[in-house]
PyMOL Python script that loads the backbone (N, CA, C, O; Angstrom):
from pymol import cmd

cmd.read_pdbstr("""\
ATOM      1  N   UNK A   1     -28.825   5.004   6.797  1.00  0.00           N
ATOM      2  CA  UNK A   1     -28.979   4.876   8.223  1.00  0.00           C
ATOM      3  C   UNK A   1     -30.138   5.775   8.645  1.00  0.00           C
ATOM      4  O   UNK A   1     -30.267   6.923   8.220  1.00  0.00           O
ATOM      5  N   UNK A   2     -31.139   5.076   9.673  1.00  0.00           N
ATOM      6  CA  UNK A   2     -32.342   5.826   9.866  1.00  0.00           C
ATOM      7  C   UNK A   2     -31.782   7.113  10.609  1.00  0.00           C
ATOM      8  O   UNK A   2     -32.323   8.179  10.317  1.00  0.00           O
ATOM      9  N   UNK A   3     -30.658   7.122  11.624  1.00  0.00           N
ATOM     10  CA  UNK A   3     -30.347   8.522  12.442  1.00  0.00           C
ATOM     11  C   UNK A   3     -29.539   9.414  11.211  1.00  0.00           C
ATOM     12  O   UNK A   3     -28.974  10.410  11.662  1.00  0.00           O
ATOM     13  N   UNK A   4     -29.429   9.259  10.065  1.00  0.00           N
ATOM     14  CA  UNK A   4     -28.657  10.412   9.493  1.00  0.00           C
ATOM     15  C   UNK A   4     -29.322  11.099   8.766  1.00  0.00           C
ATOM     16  O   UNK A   4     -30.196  10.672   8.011  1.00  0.00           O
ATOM     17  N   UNK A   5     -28.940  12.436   8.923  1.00  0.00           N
ATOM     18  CA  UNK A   5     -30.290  13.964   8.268  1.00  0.00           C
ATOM     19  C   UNK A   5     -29.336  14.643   7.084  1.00  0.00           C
ATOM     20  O   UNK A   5     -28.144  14.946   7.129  1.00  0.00           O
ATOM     21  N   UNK A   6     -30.383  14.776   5.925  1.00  0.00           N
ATOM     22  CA  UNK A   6     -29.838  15.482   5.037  1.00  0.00           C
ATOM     23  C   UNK A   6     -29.622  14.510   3.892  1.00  0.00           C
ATOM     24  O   UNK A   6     -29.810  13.294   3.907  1.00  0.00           O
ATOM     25  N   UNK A   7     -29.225  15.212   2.976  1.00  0.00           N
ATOM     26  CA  UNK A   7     -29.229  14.486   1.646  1.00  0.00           C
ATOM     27  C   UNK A   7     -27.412  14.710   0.979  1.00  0.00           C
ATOM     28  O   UNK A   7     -26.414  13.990   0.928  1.00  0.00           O
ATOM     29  N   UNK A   8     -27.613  15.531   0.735  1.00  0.00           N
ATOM     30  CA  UNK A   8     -25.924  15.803  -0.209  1.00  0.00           C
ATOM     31  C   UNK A   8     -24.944  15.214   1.182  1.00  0.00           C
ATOM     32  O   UNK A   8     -24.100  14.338   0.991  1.00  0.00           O
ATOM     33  N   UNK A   9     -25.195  15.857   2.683  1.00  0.00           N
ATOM     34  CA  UNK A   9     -24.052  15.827   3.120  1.00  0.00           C
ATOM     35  C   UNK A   9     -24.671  14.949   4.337  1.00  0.00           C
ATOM     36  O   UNK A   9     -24.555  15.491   5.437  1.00  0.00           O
ATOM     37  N   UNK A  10     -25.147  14.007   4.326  1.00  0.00           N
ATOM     38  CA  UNK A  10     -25.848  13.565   5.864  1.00  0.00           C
ATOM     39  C   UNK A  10     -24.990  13.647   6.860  1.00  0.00           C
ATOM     40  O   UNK A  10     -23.773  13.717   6.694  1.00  0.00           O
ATOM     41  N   UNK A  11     -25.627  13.642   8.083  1.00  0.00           N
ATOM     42  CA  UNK A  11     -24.668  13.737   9.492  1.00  0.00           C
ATOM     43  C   UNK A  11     -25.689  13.320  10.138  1.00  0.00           C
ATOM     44  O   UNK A  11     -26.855  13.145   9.784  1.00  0.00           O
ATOM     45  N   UNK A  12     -24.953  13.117  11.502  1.00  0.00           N
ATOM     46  CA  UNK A  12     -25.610  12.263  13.020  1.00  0.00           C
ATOM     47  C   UNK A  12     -25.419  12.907  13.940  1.00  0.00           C
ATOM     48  O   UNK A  12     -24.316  13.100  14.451  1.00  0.00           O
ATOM     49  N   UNK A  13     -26.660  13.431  14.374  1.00  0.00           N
ATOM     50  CA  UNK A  13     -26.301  14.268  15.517  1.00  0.00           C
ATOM     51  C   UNK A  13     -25.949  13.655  16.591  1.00  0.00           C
ATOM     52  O   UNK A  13     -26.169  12.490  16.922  1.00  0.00           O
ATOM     53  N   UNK A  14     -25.188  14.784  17.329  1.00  0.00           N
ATOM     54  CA  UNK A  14     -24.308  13.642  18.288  1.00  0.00           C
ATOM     55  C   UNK A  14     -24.774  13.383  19.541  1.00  0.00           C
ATOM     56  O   UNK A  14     -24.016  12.866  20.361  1.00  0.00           O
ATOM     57  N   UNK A  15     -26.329  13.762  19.930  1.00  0.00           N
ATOM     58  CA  UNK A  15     -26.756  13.231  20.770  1.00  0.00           C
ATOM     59  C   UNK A  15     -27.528  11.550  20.303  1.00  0.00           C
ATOM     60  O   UNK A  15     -27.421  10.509  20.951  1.00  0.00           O
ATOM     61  N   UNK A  16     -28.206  11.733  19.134  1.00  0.00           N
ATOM     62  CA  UNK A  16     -28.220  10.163  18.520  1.00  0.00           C
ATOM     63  C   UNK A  16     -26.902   9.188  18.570  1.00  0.00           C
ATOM     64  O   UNK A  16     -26.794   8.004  18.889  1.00  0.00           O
ATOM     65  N   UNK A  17     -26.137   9.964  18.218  1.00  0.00           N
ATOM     66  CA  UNK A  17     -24.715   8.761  18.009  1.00  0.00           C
ATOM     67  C   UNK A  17     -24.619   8.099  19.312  1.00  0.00           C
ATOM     68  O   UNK A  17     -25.326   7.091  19.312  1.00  0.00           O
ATOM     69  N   UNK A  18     -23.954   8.304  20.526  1.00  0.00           N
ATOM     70  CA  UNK A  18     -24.360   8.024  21.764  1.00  0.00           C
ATOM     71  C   UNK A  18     -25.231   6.960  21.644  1.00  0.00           C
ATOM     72  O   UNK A  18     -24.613   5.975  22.049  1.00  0.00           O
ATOM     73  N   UNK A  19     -26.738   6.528  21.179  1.00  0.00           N
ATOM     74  CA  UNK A  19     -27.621   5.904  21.602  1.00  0.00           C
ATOM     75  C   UNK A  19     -26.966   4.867  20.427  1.00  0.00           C
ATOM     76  O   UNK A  19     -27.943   4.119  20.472  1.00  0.00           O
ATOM     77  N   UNK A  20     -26.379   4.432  19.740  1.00  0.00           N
ATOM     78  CA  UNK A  20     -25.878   3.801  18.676  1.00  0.00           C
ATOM     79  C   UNK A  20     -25.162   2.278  19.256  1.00  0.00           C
ATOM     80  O   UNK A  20     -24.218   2.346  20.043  1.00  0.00           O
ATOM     81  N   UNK A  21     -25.630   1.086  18.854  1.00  0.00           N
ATOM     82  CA  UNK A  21     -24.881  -0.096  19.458  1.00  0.00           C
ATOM     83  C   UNK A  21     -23.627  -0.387  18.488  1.00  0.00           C
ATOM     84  O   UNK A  21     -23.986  -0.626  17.335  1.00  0.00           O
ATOM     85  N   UNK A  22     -22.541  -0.413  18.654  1.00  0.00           N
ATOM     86  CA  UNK A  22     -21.539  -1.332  18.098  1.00  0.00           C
ATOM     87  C   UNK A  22     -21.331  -2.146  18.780  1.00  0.00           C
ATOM     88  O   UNK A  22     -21.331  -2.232  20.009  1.00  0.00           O
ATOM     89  N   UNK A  23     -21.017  -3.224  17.522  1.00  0.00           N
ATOM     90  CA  UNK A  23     -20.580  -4.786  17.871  1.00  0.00           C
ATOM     91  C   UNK A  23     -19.142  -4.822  17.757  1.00  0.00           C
ATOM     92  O   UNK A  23     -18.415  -4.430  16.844  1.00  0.00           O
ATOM     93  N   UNK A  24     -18.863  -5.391  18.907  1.00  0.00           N
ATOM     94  CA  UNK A  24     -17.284  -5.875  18.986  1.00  0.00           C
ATOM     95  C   UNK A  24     -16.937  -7.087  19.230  1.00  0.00           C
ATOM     96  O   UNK A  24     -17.554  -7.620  20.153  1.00  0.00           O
ATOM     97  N   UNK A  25     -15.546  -8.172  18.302  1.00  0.00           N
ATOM     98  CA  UNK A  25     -15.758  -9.324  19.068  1.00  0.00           C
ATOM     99  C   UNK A  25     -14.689  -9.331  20.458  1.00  0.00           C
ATOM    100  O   UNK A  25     -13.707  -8.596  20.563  1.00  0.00           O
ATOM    101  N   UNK A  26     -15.193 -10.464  21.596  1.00  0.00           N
ATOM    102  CA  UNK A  26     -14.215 -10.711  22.274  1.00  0.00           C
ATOM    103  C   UNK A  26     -12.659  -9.751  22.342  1.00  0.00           C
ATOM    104  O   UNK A  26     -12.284  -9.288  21.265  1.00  0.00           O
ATOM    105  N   UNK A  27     -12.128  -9.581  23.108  1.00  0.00           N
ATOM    106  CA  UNK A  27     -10.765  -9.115  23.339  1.00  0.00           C
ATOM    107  C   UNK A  27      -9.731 -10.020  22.804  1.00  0.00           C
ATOM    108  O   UNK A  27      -8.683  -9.467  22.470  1.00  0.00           O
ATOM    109  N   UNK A  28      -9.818 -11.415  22.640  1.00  0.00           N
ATOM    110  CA  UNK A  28      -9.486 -12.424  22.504  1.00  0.00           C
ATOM    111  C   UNK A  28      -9.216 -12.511  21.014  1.00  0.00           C
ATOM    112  O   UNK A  28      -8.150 -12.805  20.474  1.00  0.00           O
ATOM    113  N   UNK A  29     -10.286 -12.226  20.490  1.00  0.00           N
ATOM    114  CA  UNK A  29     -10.619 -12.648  18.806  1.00  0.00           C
ATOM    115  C   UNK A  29     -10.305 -11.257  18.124  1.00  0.00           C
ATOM    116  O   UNK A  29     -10.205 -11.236  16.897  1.00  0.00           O
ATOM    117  N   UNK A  30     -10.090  -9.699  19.100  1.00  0.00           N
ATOM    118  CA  UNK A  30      -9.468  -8.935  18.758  1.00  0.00           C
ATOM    119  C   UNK A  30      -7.954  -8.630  18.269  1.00  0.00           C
ATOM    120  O   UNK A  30      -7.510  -7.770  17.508  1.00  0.00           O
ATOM    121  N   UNK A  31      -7.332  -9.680  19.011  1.00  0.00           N
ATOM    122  CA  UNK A  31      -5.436  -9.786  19.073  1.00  0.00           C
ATOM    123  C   UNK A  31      -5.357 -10.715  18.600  1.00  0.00           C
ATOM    124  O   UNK A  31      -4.173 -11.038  18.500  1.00  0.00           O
ATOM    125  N   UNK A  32      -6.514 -11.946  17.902  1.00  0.00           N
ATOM    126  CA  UNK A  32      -5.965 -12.510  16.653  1.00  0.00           C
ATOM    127  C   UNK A  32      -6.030 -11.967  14.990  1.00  0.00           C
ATOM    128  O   UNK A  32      -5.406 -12.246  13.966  1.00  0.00           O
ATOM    129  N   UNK A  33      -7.380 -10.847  15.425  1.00  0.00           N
ATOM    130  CA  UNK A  33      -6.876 -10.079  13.901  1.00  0.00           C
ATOM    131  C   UNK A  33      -6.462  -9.166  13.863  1.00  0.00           C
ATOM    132  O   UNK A  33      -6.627  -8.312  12.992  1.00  0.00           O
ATOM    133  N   UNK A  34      -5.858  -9.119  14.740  1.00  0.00           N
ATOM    134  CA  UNK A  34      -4.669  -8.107  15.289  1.00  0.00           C
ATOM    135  C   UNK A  34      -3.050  -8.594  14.666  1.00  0.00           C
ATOM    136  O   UNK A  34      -2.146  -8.058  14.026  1.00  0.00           O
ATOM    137  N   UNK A  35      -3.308  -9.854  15.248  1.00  0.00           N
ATOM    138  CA  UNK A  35      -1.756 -10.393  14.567  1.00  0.00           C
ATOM    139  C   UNK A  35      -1.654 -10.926  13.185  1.00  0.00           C
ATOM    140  O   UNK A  35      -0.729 -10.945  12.373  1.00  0.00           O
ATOM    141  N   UNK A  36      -2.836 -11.340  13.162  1.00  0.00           N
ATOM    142  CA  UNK A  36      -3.398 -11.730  11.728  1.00  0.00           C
ATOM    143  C   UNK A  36      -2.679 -10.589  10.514  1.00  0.00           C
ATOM    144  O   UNK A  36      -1.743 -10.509   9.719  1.00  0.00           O
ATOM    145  N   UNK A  37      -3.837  -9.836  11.020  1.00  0.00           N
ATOM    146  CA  UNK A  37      -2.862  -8.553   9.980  1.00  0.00           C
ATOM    147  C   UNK A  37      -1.772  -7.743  10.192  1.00  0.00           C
ATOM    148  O   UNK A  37      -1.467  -6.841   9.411  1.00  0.00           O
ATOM    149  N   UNK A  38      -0.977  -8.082  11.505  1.00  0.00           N
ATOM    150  CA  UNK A  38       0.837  -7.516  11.406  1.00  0.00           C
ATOM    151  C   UNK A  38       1.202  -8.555  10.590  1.00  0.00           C
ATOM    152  O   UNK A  38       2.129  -8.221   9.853  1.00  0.00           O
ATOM    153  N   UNK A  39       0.714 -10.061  10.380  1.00  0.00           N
ATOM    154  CA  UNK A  39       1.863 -10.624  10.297  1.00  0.00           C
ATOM    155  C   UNK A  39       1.400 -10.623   8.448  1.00  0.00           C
ATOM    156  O   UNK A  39       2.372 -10.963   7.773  1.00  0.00           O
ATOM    157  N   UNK A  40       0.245 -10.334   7.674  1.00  0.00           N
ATOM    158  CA  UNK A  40       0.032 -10.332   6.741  1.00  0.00           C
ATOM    159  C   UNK A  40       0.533  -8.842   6.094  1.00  0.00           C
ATOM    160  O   UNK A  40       1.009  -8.851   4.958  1.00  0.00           O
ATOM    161  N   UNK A  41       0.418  -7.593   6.821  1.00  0.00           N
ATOM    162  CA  UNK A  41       1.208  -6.583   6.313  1.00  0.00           C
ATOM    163  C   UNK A  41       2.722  -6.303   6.626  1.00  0.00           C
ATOM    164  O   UNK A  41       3.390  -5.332   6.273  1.00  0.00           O
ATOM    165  N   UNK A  42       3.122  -7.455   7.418  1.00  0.00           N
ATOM    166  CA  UNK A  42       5.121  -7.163   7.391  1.00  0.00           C
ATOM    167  C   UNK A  42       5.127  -8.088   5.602  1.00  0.00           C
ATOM    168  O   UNK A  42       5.564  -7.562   4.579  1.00  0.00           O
ATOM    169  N   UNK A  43       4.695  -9.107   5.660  1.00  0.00           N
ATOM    170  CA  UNK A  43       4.809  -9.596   3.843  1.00  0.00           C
ATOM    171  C   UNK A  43       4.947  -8.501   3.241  1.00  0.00           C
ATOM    172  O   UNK A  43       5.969  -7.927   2.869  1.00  0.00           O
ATOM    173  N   UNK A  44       3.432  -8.115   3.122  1.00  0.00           N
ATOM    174  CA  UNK A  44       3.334  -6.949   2.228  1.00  0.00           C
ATOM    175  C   UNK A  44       4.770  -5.933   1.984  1.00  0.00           C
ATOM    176  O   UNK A  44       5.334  -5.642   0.929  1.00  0.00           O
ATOM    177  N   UNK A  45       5.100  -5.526   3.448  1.00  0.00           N
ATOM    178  CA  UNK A  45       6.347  -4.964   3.655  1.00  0.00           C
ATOM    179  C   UNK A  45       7.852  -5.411   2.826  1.00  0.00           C
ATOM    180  O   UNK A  45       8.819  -4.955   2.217  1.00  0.00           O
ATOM    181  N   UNK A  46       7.433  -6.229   3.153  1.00  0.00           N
ATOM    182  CA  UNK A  46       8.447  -7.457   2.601  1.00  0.00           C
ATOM    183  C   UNK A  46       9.035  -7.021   1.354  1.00  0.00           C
ATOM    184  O   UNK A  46      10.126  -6.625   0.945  1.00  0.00           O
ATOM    185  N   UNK A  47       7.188  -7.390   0.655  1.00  0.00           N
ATOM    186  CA  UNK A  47       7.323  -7.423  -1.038  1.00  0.00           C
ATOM    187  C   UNK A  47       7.739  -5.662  -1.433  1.00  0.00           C
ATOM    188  O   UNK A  47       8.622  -5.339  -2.227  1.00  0.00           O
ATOM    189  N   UNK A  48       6.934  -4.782  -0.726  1.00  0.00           N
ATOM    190  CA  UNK A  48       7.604  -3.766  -1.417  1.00  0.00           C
ATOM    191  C   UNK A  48       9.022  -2.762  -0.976  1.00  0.00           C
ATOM    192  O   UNK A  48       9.207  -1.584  -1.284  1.00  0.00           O
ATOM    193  N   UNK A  49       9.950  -3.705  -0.128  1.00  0.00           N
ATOM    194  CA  UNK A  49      11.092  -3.270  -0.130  1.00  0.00           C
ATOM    195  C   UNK A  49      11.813  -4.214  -1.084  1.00  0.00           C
ATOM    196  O   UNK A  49      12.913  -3.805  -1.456  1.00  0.00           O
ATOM    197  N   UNK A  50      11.332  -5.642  -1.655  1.00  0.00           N
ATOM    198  CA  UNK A  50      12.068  -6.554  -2.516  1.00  0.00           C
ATOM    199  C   UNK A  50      11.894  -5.616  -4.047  1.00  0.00           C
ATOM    200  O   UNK A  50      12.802  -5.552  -4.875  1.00  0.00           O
ATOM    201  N   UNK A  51      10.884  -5.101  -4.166  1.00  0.00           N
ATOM    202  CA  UNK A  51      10.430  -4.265  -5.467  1.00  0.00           C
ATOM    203  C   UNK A  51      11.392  -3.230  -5.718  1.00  0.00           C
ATOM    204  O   UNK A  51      12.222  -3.091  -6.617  1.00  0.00           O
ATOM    205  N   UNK A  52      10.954  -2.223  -4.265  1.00  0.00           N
ATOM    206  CA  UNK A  52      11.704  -1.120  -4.377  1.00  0.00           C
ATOM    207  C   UNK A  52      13.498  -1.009  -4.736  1.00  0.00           C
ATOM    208  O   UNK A  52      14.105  -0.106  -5.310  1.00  0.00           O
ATOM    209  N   UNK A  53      14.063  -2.434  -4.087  1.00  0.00           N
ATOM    210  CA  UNK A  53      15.154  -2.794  -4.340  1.00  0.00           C
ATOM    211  C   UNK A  53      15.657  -3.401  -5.607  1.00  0.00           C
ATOM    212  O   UNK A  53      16.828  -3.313  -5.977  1.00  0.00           O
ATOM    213  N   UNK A  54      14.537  -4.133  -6.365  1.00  0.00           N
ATOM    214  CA  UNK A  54      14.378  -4.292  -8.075  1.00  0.00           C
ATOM    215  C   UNK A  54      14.659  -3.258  -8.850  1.00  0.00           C
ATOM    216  O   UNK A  54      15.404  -3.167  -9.826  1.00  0.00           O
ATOM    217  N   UNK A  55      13.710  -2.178  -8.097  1.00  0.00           N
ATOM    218  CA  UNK A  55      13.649  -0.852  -9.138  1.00  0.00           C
ATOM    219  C   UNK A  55      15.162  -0.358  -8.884  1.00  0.00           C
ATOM    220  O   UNK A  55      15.873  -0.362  -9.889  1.00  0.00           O
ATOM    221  N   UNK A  56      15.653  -0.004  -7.873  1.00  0.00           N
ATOM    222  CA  UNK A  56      17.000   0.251  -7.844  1.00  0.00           C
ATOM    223  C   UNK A  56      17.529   0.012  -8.715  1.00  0.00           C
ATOM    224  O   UNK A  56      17.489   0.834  -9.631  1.00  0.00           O
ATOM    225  N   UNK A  57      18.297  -1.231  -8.890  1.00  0.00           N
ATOM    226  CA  UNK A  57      19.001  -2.279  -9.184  1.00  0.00           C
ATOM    227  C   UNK A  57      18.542  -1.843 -11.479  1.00  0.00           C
ATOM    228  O   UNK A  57      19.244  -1.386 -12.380  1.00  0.00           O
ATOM    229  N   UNK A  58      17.175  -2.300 -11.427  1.00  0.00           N
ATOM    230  CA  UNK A  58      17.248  -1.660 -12.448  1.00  0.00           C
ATOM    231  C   UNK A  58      17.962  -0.420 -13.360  1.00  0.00           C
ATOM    232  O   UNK A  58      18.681  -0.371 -14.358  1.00  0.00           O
ATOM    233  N   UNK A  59      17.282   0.647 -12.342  1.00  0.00           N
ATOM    234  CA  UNK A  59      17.596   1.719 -12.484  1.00  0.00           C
ATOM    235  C   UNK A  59      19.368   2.271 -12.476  1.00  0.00           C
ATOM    236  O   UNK A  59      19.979   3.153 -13.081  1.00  0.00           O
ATOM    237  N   UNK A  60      19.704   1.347 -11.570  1.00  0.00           N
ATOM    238  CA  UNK A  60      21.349   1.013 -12.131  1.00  0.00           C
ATOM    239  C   UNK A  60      22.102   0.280 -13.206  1.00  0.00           C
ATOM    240  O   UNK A  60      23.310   0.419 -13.395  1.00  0.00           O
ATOM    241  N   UNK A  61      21.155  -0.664 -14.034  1.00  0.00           N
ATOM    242  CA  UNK A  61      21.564  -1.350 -15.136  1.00  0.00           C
ATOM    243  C   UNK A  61      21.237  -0.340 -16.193  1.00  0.00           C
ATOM    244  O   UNK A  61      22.037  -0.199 -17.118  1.00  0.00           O
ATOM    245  N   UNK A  62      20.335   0.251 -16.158  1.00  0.00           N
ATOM    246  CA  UNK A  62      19.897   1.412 -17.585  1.00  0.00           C
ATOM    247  C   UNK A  62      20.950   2.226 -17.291  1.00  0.00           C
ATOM    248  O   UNK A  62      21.509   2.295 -18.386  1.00  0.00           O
ATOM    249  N   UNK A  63      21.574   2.871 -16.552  1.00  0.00           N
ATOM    250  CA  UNK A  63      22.306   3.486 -16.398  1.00  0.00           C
ATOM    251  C   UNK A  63      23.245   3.176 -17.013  1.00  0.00           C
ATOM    252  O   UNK A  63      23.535   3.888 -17.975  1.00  0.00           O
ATOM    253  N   UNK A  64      24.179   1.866 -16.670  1.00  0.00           N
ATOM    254  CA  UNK A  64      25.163   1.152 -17.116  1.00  0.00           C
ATOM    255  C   UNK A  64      25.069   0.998 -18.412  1.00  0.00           C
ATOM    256  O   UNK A  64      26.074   1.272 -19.067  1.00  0.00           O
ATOM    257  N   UNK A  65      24.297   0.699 -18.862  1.00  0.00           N
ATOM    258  CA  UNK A  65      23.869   0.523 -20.133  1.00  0.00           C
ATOM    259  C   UNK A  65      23.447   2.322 -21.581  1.00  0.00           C
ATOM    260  O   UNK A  65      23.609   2.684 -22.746  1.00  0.00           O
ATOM    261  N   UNK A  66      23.079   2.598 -20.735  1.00  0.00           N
ATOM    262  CA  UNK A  66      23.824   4.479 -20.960  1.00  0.00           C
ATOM    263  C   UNK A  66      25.030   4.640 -21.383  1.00  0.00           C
ATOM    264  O   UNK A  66      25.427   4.970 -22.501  1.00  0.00           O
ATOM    265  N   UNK A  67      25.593   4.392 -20.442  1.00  0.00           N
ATOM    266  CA  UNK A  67      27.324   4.876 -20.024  1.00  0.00           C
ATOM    267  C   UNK A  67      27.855   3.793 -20.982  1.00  0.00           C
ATOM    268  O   UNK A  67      28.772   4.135 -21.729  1.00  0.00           O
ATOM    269  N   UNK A  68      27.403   2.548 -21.052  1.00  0.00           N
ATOM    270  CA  UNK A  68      28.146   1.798 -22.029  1.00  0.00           C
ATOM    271  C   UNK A  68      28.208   2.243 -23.478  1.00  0.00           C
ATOM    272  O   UNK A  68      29.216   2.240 -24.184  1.00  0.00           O
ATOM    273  N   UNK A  69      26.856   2.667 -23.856  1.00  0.00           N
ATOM    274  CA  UNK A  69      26.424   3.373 -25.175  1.00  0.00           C
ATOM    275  C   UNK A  69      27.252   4.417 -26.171  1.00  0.00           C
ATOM    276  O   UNK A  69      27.764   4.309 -27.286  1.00  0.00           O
ATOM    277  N   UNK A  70      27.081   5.770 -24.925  1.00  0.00           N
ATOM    278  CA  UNK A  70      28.017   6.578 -24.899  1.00  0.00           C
ATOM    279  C   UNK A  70      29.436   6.211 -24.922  1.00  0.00           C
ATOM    280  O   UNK A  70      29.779   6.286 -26.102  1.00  0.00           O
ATOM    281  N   UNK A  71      29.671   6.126 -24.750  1.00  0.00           N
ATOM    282  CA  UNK A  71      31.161   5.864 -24.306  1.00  0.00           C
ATOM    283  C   UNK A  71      31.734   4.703 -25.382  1.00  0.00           C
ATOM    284  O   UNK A  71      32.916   4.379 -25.261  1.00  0.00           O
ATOM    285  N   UNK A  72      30.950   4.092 -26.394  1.00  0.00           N
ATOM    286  CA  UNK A  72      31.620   3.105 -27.287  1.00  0.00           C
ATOM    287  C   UNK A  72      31.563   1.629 -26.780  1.00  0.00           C
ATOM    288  O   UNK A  72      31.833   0.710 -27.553  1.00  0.00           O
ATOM    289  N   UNK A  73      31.270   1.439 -25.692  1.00  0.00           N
ATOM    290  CA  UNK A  73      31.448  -0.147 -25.526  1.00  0.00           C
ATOM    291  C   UNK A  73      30.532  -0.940 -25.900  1.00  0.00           C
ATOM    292  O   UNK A  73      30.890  -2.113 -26.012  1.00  0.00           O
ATOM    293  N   UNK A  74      29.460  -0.704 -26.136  1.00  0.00           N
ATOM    294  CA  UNK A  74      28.288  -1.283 -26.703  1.00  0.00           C
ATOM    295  C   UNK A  74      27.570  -1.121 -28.076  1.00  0.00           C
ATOM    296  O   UNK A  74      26.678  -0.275 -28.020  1.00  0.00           O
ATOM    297  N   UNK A  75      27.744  -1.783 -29.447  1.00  0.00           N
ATOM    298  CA  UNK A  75      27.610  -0.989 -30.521  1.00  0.00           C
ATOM    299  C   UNK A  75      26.021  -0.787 -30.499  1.00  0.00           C
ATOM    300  O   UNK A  75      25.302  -1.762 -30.280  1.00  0.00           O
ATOM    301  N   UNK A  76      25.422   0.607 -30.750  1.00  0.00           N
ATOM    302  CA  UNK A  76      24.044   0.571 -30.842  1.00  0.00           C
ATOM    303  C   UNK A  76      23.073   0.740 -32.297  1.00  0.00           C
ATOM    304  O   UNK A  76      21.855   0.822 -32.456  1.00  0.00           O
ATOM    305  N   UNK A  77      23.892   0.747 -32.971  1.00  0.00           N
ATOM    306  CA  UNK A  77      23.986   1.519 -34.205  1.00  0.00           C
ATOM    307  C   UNK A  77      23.185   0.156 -34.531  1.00  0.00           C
ATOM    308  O   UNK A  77      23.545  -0.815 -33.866  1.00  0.00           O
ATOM    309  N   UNK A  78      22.035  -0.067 -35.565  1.00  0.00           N
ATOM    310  CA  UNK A  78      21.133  -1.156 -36.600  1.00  0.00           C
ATOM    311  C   UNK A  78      20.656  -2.131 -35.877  1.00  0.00           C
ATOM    312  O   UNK A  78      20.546  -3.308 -36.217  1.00  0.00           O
ATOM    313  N   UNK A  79      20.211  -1.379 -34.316  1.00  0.00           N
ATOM    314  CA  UNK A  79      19.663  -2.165 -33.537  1.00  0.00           C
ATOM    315  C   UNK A  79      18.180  -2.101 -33.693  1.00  0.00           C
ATOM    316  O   UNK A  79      17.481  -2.808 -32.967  1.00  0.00           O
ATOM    317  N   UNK A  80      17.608  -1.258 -34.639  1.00  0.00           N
ATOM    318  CA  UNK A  80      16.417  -1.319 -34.664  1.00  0.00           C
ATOM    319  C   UNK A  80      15.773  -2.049 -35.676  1.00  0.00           C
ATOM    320  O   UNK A  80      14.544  -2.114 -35.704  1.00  0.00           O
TER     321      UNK A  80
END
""", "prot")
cmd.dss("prot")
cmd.show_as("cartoon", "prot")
cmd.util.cbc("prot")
cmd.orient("prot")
């Protein structure tokens, strides 16, 4: 960017920034990718409470499967 000074750490002084145009679209076309992406990150949401609830669920079968070990109900012995 032509307003930024310096090399390792550039910065903008903040009387330049001020003179700086951003583009924005419409208000309109704002609250559709607005909803756009609630309704694409509740999925997301979605998927990682369906996961997190996998891992559970897992994490309760190894268990079971522990306790079965121990305890004699499951022979483990020349399983390898």
């Amino acid at each position: 960017m032509k307003e930024s000074k310096g090399v390792s750490y550039p910065a903008i002084n903040p009387k330049n920034l001020v003179l700086l145009f951003i583009c924005l679209p419409p208000l309109f076309e704002q609250r559709i990718i607005a909803d756009f992406l609630d309704r694409e990150t509740a999925k997301i949401d979605k998927l990682i409470e369906k996961i997190e609830r996998q891992i559970e669920l897992l994490k309760e079968y190894r268990q079971s499967l522990i306790t079965s070990a121990v305890t004699g109900k499951i022979d483990v012995r020349d399983t390898l």
